[in-house]
LUMKE-96848 format. One line per 2 residues: number of its first residue (from 1); their letters; for each residue x, y, z of C-alpha. Coordinates in nm, 4 decimals. Layout:
N
NUM	A	X Y Z | ...
END
This chain:
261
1	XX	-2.0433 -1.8606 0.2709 | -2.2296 -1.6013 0.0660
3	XX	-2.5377 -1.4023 0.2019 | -2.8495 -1.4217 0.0103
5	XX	-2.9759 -1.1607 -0.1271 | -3.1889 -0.8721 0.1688
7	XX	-2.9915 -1.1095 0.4504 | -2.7204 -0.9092 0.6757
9	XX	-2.4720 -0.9984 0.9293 | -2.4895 -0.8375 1.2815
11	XX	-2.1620 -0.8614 1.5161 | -2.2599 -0.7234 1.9153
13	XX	-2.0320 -0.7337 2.2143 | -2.0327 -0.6339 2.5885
15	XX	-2.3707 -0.6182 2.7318 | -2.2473 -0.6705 3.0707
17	XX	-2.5770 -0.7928 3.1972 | -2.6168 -0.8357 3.6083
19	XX	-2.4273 -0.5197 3.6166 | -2.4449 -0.2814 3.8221
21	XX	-2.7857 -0.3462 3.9387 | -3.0577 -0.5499 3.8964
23	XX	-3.2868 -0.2557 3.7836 | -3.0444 -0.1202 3.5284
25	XX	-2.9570 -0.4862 3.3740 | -3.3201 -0.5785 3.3249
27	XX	-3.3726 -0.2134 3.1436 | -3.0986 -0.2699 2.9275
29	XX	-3.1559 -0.6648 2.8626 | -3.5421 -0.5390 2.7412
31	XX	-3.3853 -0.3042 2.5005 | -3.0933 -0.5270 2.3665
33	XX	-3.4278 -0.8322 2.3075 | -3.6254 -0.5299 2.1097
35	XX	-3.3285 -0.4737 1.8657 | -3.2876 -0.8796 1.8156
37	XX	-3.6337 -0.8777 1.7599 | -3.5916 -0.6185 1.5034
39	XX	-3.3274 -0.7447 1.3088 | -3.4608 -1.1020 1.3088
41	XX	-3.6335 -1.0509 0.9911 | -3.2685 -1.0101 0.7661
43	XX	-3.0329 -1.1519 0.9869 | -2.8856 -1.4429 0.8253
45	XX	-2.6360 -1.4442 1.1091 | -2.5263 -1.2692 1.4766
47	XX	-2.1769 -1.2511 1.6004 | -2.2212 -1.2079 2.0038
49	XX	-1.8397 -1.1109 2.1118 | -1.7931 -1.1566 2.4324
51	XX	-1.9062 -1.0389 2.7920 | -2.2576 -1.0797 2.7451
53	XX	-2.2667 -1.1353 3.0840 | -2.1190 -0.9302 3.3492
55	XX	-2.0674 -1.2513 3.5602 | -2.1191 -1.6022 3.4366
57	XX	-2.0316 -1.9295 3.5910 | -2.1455 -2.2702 3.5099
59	XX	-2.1786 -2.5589 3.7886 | -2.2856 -2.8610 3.6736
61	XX	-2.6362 -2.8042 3.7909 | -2.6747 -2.4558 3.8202
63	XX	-2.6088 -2.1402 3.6200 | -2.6827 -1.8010 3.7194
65	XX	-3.0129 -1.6646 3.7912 | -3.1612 -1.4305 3.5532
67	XX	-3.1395 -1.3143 3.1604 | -3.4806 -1.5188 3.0608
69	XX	-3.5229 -1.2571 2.8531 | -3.2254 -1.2453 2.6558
71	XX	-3.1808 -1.6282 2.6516 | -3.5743 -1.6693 2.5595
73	XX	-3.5117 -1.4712 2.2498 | -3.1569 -1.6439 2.1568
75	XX	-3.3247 -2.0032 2.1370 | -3.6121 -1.8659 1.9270
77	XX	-3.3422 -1.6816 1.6719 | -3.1514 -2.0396 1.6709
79	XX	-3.5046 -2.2216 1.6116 | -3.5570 -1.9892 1.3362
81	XX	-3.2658 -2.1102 1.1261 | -3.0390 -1.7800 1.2022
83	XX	-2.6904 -1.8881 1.2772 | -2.5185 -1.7112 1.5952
85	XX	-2.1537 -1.7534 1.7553 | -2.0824 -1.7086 2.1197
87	XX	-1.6971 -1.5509 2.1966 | -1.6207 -1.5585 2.5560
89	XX	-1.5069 -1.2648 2.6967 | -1.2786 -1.1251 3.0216
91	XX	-1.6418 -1.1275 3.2270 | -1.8068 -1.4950 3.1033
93	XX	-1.4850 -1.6517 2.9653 | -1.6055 -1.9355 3.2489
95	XX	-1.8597 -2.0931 2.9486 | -1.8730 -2.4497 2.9067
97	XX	-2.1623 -2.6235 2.7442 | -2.5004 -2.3995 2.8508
99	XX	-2.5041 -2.2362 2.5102 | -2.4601 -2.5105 2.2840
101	XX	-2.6919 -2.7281 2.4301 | -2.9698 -2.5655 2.5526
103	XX	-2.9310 -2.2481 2.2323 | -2.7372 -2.4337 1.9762
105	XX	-2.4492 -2.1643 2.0222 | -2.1049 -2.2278 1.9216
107	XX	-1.8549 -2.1047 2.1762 | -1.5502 -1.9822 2.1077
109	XX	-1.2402 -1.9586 2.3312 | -0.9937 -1.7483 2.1002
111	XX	-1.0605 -1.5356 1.8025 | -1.1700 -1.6881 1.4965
113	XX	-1.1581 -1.6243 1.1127 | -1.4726 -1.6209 0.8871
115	XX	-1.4935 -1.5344 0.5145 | -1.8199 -1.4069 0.4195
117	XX	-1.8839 -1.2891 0.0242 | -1.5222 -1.2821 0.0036
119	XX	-1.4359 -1.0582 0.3059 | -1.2498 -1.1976 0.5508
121	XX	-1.3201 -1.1517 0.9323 | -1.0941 -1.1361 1.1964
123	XX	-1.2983 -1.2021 1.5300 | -1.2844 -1.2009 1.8764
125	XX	-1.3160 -1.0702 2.2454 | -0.9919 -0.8665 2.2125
127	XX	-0.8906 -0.8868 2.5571 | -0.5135 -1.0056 2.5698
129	XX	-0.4165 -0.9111 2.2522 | -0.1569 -0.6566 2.1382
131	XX	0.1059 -0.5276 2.3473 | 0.1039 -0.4091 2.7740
133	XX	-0.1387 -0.5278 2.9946 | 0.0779 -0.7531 3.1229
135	XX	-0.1101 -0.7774 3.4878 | -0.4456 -0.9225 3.3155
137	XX	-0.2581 -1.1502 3.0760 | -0.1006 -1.3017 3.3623
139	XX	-0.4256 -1.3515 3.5375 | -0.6318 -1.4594 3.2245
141	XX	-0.4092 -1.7772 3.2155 | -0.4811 -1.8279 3.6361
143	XX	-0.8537 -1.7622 3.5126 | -0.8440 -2.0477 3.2197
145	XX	-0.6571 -2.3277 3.4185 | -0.8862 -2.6049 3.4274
147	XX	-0.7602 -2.6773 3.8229 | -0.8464 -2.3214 3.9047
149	XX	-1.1987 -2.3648 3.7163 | -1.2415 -2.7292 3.9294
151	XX	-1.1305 -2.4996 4.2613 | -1.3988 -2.2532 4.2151
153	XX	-1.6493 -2.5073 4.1187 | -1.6153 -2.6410 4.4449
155	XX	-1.7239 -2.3630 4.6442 | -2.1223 -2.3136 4.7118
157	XX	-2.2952 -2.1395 4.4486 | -2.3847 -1.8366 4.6677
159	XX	-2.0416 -1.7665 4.7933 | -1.8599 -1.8205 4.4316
161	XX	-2.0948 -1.5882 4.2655 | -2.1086 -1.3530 4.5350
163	XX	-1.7115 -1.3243 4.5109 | -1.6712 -1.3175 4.1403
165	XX	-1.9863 -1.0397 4.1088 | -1.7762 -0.8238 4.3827
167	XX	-1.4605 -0.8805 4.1875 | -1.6389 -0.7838 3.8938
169	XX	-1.7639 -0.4194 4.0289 | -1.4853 -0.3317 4.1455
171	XX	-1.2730 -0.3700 3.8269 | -1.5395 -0.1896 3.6513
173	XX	-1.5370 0.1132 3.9687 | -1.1717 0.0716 3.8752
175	XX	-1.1770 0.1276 3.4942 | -1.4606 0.4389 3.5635
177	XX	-1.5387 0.6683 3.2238 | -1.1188 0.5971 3.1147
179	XX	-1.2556 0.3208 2.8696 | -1.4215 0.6206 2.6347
181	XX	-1.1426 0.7912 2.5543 | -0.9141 0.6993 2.2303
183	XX	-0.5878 0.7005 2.3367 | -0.4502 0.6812 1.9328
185	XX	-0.2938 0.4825 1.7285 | 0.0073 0.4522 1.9357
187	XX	-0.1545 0.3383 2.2329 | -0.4474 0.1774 2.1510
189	XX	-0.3658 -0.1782 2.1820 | -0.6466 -0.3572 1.9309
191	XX	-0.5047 -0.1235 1.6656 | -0.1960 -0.1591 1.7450
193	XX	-0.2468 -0.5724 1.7263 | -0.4152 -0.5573 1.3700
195	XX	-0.1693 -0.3732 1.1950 | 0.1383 -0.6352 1.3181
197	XX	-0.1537 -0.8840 1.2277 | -0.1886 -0.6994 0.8352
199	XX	0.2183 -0.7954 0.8009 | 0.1375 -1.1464 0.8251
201	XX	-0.1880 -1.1848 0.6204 | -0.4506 -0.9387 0.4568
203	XX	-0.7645 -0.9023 0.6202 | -1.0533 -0.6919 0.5458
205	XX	-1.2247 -0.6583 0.8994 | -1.0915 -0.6915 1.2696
207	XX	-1.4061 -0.7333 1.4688 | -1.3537 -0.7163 1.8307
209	XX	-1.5545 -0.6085 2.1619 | -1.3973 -0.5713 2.5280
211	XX	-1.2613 -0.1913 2.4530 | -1.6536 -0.0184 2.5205
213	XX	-1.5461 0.2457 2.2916 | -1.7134 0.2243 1.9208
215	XX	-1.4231 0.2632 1.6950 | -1.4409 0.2085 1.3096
217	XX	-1.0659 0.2601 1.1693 | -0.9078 0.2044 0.8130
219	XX	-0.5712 0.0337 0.8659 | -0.5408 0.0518 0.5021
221	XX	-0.7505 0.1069 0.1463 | -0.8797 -0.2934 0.1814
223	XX	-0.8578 -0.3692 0.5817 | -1.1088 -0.1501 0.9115
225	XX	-1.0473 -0.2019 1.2702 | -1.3946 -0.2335 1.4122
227	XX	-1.4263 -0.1588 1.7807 | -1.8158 -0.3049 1.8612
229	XX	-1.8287 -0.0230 2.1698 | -2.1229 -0.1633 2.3901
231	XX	-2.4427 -0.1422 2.5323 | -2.4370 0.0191 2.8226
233	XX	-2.3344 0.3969 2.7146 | -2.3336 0.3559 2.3392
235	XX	-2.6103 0.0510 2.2230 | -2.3761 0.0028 1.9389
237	XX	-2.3580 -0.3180 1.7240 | -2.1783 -0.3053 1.3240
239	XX	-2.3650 -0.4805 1.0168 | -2.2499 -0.6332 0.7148
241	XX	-2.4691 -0.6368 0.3659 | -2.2821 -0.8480 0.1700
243	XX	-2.0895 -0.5709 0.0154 | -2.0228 -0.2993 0.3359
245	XX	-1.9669 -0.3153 0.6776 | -2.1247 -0.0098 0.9341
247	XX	-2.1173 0.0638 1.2778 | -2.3680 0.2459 1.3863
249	XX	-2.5757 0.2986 1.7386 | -2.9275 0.1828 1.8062
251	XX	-3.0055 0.4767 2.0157 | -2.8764 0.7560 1.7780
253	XX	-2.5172 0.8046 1.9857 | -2.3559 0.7537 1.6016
255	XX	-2.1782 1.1024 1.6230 | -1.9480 0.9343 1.9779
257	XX	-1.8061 0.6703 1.7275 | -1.4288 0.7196 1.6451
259	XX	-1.3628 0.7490 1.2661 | -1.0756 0.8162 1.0931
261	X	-1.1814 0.8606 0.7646
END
């Protein structure tokens, strides 16, 4: 697919929305549905990757409560011809059908490859990928079994949602400030998982959320390793014209993105 000419491509991750309070979420979900709203008039297409949600769970009948806002605005960006993709992340990887029915989302499960004027995009959450983290990996395959899913599903609305949204803070209490720090190349585990991935095939940009910490890195003269950050400290999203990719923060925080050239 080639963009027509003035159209752009935006790619955002890790709103977290419901999180931690009510008060802050609603603040935030205002300002992310004032920068849609801005960018509806060249977006040709959105990339949402992953943990838009801080908890999300669908019943059959019921989803959560909450995000009119931010959903209101999605179906009128879909009725407007502007294509958008859904990737589930660590904190909503429980989607099922909400998005593509009601929004006319695709949802996507595992990363995904799109060319786009000849570029080709490596995207997804980013959680589970690359080397360590054993503990989660182990748990993200508890968390996808379709008999755990059916065992959750079971329980009362209030009580499953109240358990998941207390599992949820307390990872995040858990993680605290450690998630803004660069820990280099050796160590950072998205890195590390695009440059095995460059041995195998060439690719010109890794797009990936879950890390909170805006990273744009040159793995080589043709391939970056774009780290979306997210919008809870840094309101940062990355754009592509056609020609180049930049990620850059809605609320002026450019200078706390990692850059390595």
């Amino acid at each position: 697919m080639d963009l027509m000419p003035g159209k752009k491509i935006y790619f955002l991750s890790d709103f977290h929305l419901g999180a931690p309070d009510h008060a802050s979420s609603l603040e935030r979900e205002k300002r992310i549905v004032l920068f849609l709203d801005e960018i509806k008039k060249d977006a040709a297409e959105i990339f949402l990757v992953g943990d838009m949600f801080d908890f999300w769970y669908e019943y059959r009948k019921v989803v959560p409560k909450g995000y009119i806002r931010l959903l209101g605005k999605l179906a009128e960006l879909t009725d407007a011809g502007i294509l958008m993709h859904f990737f589930v992340g660590n904190h909503d990887m429980w989607m099922k059908d909400y998005l593509q029915t009601e929004l006319n989302i695709p949802v996507y499960f595992e990363p995904r490859e799109f060319v786009r004027n000849g570029k080709l995009f490596y995207v997804g959450h980013g959680d589970g990928l690359g080397p360590g983290d054993h503990g989660y990996k182990r748990l993200k395959k508890v968390f996808r079994n379709p008999a755990c899913q059916w065992l959750f599903g079971i329980l009362p609305p209030t009580l499953g949602m109240g358990i998941a949204n207390y599992m949820s803070r307390k990872s995040r209490a858990q993680t605290g400030s450690s998630e803004e720090v660069f820990l280099g190349e050796d160590k950072e585990w998205l890195l590390i998982f695009s440059r095995e991935t460059l041995l195998k095939k060439k690719v010109d940009f890794f797009v990936f959320g879950h890390r909170h910490l805006p990273i744009d890195y040159r793995l080589s003269d043709e391939s970056r390793y774009i780290n979306l950050g997210d919008w809870i400290s840094f309101y940062t999203y990355a754009v592509f014209d056609g020609q180049n990719m930049e990620l850059k923060s809605h609320t002026g925080r450019d200078a706390k993105i990692v850059r390595n050239s």
